[in-house]
PDB file with SEQRES, HELIX, SHEET and CRYST1 records, atoms N, CA, C and O in Angstrom:
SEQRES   1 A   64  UNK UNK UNK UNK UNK UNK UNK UNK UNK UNK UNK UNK UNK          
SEQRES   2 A   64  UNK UNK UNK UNK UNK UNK UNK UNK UNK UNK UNK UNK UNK          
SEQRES   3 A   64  UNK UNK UNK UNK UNK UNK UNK UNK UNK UNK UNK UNK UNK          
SEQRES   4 A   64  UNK UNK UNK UNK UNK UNK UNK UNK UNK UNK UNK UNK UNK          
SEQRES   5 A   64  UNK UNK UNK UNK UNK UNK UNK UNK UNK UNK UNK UNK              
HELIX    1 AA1 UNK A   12  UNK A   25  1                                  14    
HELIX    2 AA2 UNK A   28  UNK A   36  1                                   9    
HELIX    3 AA3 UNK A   41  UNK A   63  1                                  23    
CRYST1    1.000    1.000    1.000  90.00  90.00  90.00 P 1           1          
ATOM      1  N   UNK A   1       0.836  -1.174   0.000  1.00  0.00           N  
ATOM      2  CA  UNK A   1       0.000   0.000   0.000  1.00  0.00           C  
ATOM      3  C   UNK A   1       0.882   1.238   0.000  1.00  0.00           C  
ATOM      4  O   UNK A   1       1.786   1.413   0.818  1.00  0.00           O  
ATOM      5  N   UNK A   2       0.441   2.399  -1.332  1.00  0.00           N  
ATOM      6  CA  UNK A   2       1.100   3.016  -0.664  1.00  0.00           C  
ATOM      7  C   UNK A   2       1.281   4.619   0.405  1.00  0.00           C  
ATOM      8  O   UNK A   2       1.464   5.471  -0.465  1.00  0.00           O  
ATOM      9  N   UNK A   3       1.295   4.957   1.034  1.00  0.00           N  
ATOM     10  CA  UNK A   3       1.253   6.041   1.497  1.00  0.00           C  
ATOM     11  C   UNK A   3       1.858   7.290   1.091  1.00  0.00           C  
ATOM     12  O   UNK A   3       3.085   7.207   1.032  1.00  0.00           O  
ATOM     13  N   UNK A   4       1.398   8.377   0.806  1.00  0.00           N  
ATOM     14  CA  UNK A   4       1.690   9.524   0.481  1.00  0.00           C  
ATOM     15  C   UNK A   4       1.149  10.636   2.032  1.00  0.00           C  
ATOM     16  O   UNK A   4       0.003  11.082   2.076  1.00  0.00           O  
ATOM     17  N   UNK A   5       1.973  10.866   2.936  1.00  0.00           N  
ATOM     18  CA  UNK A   5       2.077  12.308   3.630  1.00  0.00           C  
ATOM     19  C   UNK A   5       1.854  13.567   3.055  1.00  0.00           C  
ATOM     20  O   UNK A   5       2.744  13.963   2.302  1.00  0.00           O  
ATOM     21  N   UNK A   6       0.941  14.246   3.217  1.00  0.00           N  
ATOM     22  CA  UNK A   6       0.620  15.440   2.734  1.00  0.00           C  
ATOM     23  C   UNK A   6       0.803  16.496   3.812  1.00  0.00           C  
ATOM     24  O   UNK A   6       0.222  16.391   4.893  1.00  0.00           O  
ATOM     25  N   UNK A   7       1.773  17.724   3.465  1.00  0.00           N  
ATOM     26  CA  UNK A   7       2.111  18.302   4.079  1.00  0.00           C  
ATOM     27  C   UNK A   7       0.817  19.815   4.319  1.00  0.00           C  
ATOM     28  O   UNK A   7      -0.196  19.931   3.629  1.00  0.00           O  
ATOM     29  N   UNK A   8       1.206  20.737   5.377  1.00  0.00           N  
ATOM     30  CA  UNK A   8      -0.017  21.633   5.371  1.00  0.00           C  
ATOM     31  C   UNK A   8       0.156  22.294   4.335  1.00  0.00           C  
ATOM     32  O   UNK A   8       1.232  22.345   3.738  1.00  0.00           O  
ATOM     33  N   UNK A   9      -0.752  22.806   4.037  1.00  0.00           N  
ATOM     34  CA  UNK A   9      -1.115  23.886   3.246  1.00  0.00           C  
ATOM     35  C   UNK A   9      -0.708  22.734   1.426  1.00  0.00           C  
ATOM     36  O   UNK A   9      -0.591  23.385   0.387  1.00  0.00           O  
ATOM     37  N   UNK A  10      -0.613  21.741   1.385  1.00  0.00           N  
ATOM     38  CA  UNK A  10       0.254  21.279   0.129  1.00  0.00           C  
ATOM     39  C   UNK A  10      -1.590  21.288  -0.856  1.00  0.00           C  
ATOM     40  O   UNK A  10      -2.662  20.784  -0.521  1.00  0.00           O  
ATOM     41  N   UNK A  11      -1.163  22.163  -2.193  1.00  0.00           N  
ATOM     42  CA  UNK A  11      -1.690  21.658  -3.143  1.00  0.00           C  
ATOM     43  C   UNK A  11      -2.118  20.239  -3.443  1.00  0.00           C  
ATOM     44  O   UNK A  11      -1.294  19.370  -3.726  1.00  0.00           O  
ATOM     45  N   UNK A  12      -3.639  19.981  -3.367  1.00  0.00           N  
ATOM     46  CA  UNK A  12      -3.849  18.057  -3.746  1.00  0.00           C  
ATOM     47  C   UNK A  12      -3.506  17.849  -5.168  1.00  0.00           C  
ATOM     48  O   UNK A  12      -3.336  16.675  -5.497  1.00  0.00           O  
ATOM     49  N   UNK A  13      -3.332  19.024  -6.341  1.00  0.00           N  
ATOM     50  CA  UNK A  13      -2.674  18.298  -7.516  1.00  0.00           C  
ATOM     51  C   UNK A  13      -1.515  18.001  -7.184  1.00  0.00           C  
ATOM     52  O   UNK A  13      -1.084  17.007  -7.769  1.00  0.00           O  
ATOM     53  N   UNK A  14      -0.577  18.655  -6.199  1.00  0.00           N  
ATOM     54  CA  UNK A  14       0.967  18.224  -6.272  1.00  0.00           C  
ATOM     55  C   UNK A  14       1.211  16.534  -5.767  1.00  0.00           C  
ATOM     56  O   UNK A  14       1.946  15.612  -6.121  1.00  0.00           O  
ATOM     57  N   UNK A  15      -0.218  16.811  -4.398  1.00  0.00           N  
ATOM     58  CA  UNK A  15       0.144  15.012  -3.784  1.00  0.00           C  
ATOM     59  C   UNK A  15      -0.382  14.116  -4.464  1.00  0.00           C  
ATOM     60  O   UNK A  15      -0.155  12.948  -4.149  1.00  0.00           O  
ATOM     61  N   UNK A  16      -1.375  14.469  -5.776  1.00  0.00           N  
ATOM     62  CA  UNK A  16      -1.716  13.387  -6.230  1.00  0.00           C  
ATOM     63  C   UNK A  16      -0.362  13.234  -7.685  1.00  0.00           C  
ATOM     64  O   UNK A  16      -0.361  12.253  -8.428  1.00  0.00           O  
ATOM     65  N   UNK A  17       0.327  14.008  -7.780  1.00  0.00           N  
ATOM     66  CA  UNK A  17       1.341  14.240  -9.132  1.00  0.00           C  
ATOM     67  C   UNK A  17       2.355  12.946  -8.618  1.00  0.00           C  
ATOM     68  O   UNK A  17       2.759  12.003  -9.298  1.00  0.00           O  
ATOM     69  N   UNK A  18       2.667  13.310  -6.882  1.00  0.00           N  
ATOM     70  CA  UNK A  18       3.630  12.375  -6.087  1.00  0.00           C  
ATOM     71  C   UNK A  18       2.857  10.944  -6.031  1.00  0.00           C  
ATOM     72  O   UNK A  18       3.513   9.903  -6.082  1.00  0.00           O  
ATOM     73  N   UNK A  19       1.691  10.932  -5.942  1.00  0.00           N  
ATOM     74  CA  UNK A  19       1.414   9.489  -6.109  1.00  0.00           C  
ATOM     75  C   UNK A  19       1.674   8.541  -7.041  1.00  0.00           C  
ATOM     76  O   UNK A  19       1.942   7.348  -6.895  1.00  0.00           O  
ATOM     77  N   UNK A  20       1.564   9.210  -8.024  1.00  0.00           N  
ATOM     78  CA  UNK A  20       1.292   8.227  -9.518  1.00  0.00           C  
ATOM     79  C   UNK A  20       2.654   8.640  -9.821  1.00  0.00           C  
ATOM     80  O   UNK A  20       3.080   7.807 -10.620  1.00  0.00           O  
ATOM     81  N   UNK A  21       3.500   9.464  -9.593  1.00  0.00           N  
ATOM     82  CA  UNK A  21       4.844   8.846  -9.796  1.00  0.00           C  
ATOM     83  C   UNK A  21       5.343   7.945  -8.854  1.00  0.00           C  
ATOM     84  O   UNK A  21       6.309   7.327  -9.301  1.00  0.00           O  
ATOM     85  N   UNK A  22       4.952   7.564  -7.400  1.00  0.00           N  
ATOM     86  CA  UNK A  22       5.247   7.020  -6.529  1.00  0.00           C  
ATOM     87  C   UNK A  22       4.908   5.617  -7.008  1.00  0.00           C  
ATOM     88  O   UNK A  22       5.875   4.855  -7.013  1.00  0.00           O  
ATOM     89  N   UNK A  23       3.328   4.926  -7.559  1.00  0.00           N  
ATOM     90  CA  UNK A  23       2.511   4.377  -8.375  1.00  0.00           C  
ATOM     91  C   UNK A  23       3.456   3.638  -9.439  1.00  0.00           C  
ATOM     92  O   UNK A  23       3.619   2.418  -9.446  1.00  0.00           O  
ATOM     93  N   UNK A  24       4.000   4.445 -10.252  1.00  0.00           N  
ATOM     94  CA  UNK A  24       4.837   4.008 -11.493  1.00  0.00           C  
ATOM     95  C   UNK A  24       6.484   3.541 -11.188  1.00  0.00           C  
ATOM     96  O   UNK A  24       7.082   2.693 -11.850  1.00  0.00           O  
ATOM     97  N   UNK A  25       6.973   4.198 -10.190  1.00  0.00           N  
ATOM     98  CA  UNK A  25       8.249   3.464  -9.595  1.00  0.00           C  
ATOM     99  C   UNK A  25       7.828   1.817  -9.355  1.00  0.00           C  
ATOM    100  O   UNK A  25       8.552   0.866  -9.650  1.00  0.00           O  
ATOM    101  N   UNK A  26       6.548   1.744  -8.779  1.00  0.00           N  
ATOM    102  CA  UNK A  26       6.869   0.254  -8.290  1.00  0.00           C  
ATOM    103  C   UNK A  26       6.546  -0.565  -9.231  1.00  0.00           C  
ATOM    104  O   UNK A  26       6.640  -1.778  -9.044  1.00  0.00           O  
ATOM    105  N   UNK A  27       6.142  -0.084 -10.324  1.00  0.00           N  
ATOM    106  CA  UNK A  27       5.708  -1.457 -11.585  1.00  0.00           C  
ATOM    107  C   UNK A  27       5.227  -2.009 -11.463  1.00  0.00           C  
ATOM    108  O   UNK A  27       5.510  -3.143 -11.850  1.00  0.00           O  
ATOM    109  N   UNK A  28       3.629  -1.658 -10.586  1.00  0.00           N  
ATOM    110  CA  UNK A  28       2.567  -2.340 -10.689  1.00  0.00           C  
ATOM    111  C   UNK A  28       1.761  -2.616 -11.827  1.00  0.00           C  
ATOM    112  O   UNK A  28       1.350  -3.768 -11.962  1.00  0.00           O  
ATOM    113  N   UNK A  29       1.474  -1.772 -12.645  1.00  0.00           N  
ATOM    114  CA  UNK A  29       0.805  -1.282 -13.671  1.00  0.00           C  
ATOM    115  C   UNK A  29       1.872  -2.604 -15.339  1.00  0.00           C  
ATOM    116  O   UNK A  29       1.428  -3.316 -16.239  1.00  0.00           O  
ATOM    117  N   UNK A  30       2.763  -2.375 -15.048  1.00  0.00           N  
ATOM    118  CA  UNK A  30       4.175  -3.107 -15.998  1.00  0.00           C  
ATOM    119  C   UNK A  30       3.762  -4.523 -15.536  1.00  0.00           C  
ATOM    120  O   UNK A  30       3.589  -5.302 -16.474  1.00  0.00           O  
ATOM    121  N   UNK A  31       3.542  -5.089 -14.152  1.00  0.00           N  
ATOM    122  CA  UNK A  31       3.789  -6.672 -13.707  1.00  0.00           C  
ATOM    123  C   UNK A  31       2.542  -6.880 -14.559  1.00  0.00           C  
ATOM    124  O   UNK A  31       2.538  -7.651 -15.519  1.00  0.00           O  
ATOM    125  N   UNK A  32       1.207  -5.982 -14.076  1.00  0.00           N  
ATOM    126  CA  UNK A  32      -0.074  -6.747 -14.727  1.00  0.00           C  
ATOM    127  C   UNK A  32      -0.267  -7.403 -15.909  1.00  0.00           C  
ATOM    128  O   UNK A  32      -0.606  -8.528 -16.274  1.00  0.00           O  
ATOM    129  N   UNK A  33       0.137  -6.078 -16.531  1.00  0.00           N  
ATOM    130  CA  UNK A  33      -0.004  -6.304 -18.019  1.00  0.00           C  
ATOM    131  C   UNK A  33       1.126  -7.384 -18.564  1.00  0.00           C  
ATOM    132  O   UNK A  33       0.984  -7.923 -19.662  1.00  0.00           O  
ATOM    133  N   UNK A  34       2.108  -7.618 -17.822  1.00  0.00           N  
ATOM    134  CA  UNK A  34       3.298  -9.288 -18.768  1.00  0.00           C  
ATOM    135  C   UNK A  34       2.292 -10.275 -17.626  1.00  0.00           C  
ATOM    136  O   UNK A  34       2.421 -11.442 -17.998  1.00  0.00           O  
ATOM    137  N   UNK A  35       1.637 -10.231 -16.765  1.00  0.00           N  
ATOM    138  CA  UNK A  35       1.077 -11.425 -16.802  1.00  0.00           C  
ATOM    139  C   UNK A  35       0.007 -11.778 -17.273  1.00  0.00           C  
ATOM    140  O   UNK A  35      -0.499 -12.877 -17.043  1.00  0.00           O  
ATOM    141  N   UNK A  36      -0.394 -11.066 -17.859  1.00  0.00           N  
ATOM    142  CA  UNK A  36      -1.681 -10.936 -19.458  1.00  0.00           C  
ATOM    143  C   UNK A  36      -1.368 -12.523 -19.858  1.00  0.00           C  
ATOM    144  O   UNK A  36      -1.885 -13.613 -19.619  1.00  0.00           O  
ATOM    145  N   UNK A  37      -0.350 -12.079 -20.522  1.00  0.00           N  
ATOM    146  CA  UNK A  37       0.062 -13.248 -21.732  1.00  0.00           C  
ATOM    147  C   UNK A  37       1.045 -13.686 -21.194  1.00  0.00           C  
ATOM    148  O   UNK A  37       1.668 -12.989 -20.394  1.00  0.00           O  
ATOM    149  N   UNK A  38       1.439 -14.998 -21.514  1.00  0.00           N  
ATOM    150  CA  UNK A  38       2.616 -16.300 -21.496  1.00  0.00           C  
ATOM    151  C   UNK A  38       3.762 -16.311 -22.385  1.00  0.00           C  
ATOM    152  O   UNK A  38       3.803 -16.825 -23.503  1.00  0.00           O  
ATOM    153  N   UNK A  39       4.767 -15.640 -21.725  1.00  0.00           N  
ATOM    154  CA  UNK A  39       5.742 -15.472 -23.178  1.00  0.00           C  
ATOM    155  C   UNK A  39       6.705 -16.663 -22.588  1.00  0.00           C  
ATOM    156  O   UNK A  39       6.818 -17.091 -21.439  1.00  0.00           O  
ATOM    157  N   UNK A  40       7.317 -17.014 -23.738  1.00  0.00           N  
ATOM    158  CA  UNK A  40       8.186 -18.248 -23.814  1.00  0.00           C  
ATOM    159  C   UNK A  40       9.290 -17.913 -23.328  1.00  0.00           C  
ATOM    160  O   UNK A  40       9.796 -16.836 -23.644  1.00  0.00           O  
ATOM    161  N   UNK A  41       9.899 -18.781 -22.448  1.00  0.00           N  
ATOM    162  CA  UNK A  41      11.374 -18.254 -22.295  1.00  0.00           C  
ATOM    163  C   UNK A  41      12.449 -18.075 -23.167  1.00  0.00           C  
ATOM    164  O   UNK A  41      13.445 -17.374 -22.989  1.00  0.00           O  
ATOM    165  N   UNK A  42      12.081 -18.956 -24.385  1.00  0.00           N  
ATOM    166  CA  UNK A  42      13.089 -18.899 -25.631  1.00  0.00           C  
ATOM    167  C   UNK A  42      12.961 -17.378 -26.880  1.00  0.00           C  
ATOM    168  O   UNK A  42      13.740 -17.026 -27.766  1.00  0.00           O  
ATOM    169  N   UNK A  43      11.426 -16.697 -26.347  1.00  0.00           N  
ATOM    170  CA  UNK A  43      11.276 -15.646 -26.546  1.00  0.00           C  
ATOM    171  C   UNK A  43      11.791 -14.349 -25.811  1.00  0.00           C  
ATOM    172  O   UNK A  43      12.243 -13.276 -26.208  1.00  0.00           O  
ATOM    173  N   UNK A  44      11.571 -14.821 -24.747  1.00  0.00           N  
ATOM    174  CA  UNK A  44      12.236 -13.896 -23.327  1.00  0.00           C  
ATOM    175  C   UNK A  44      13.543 -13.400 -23.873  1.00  0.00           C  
ATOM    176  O   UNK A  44      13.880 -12.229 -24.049  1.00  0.00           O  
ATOM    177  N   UNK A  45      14.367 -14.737 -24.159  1.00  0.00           N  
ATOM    178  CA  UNK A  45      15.943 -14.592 -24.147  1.00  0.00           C  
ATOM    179  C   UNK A  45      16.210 -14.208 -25.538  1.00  0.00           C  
ATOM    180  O   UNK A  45      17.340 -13.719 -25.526  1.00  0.00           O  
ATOM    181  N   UNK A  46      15.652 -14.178 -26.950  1.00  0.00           N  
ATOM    182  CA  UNK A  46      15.563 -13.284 -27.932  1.00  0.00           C  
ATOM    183  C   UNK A  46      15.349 -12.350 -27.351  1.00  0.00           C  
ATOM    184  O   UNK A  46      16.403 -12.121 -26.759  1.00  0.00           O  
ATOM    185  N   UNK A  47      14.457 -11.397 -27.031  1.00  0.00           N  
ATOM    186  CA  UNK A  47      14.224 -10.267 -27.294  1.00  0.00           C  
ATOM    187  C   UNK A  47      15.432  -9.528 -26.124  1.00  0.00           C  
ATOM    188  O   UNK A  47      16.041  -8.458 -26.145  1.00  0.00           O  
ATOM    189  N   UNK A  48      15.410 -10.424 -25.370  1.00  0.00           N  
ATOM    190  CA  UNK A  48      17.021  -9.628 -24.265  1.00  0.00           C  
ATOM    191  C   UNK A  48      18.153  -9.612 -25.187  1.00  0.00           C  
ATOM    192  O   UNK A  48      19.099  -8.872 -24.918  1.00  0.00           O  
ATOM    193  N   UNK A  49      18.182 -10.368 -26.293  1.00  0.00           N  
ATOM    194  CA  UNK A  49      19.326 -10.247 -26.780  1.00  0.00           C  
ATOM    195  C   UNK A  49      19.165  -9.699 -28.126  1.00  0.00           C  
ATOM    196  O   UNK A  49      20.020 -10.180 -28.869  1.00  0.00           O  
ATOM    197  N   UNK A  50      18.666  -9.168 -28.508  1.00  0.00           N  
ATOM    198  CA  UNK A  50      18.072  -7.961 -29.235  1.00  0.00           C  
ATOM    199  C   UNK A  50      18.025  -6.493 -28.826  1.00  0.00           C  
ATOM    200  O   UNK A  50      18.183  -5.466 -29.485  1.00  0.00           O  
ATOM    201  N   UNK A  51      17.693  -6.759 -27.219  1.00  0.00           N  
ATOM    202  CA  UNK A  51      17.889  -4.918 -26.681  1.00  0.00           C  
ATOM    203  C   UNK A  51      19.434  -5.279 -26.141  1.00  0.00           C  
ATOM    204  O   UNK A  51      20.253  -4.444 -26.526  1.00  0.00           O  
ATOM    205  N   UNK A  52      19.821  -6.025 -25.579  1.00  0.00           N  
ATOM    206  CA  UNK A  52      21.791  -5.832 -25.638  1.00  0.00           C  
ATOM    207  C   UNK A  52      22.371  -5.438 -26.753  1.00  0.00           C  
ATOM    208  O   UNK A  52      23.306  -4.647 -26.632  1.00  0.00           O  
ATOM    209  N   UNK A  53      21.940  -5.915 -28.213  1.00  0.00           N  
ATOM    210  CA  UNK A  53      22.871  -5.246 -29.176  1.00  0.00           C  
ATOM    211  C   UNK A  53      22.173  -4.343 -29.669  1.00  0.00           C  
ATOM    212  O   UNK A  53      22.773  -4.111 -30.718  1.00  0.00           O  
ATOM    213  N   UNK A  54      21.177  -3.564 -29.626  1.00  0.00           N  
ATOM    214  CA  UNK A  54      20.668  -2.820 -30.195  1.00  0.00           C  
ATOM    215  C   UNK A  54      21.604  -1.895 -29.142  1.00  0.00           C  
ATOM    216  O   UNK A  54      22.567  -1.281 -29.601  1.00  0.00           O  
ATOM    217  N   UNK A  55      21.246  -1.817 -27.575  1.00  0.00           N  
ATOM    218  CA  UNK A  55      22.600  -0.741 -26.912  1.00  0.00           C  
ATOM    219  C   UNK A  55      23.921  -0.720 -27.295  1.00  0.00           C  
ATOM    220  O   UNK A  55      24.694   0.218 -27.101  1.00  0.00           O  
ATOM    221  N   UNK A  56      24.195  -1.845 -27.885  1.00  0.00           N  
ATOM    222  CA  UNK A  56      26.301  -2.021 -28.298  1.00  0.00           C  
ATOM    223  C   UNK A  56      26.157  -1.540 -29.286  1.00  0.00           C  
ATOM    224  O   UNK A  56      27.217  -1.151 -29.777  1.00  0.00           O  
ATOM    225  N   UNK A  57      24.695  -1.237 -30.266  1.00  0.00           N  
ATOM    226  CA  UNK A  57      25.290  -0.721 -31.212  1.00  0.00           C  
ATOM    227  C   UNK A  57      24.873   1.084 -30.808  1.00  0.00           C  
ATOM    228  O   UNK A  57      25.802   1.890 -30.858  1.00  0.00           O  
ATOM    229  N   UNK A  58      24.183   1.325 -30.623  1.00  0.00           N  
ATOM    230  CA  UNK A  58      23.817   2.818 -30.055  1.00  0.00           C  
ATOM    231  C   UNK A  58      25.391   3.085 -29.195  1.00  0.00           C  
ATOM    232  O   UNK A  58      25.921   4.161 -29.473  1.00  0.00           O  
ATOM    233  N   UNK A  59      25.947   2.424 -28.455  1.00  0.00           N  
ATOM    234  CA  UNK A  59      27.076   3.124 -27.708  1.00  0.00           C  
ATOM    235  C   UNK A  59      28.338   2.944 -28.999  1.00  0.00           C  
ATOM    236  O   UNK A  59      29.230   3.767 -29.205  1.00  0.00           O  
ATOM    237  N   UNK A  60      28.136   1.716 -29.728  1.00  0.00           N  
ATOM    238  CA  UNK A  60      29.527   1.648 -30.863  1.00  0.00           C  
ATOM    239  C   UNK A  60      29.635   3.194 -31.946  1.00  0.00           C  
ATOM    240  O   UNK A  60      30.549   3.762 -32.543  1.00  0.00           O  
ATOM    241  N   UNK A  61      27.940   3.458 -31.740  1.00  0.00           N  
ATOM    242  CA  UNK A  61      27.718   4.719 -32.794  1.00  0.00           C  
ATOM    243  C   UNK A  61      28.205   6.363 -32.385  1.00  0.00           C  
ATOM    244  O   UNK A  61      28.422   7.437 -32.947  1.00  0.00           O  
ATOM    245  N   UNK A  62      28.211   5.755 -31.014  1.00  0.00           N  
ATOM    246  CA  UNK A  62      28.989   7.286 -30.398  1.00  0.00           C  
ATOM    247  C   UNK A  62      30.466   7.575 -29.605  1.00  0.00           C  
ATOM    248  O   UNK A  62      31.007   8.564 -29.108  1.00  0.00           O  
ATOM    249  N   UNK A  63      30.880   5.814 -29.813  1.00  0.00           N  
ATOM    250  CA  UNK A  63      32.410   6.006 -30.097  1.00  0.00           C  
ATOM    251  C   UNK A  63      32.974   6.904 -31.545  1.00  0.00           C  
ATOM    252  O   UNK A  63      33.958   7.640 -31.613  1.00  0.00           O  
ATOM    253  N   UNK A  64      32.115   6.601 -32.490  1.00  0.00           N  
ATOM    254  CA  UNK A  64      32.919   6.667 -33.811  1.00  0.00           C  
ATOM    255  C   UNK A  64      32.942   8.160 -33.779  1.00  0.00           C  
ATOM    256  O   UNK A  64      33.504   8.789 -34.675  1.00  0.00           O  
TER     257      UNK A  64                                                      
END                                                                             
């Protein structure tokens, strides 16, 4: 659960701005939705190794 402290006088758009970023740190919203669907582990480990070289190549591109 999570708790947000609201200080006196604090604007409720600001504590509700701190919630839902508070909300989105914990990846509640991210867990739900991958347990939607059943992805394969042999899919899992493609697509991890697809965003590793897609970064080696984004960092190889700003050596040059």
């Amino acid at each position: 659960m999570l708790i947000i402290p609201i200080k006196d006088g604090e604007n409720i758009d600001r504590a509700l701005k701190r919630y839902k970023r508070k909300f989105d740190k914990t990846g509640t919203v991210r867990q739900l939705r991958a347990r939607q669907a059943f992805i394969k582990p042999s899919v899992k480990n493609r697509i991890k190794i697809q965003k590793a070289a897609y970064i080696q190549n984004m960092k190889d591109g700003l050596e040059s």
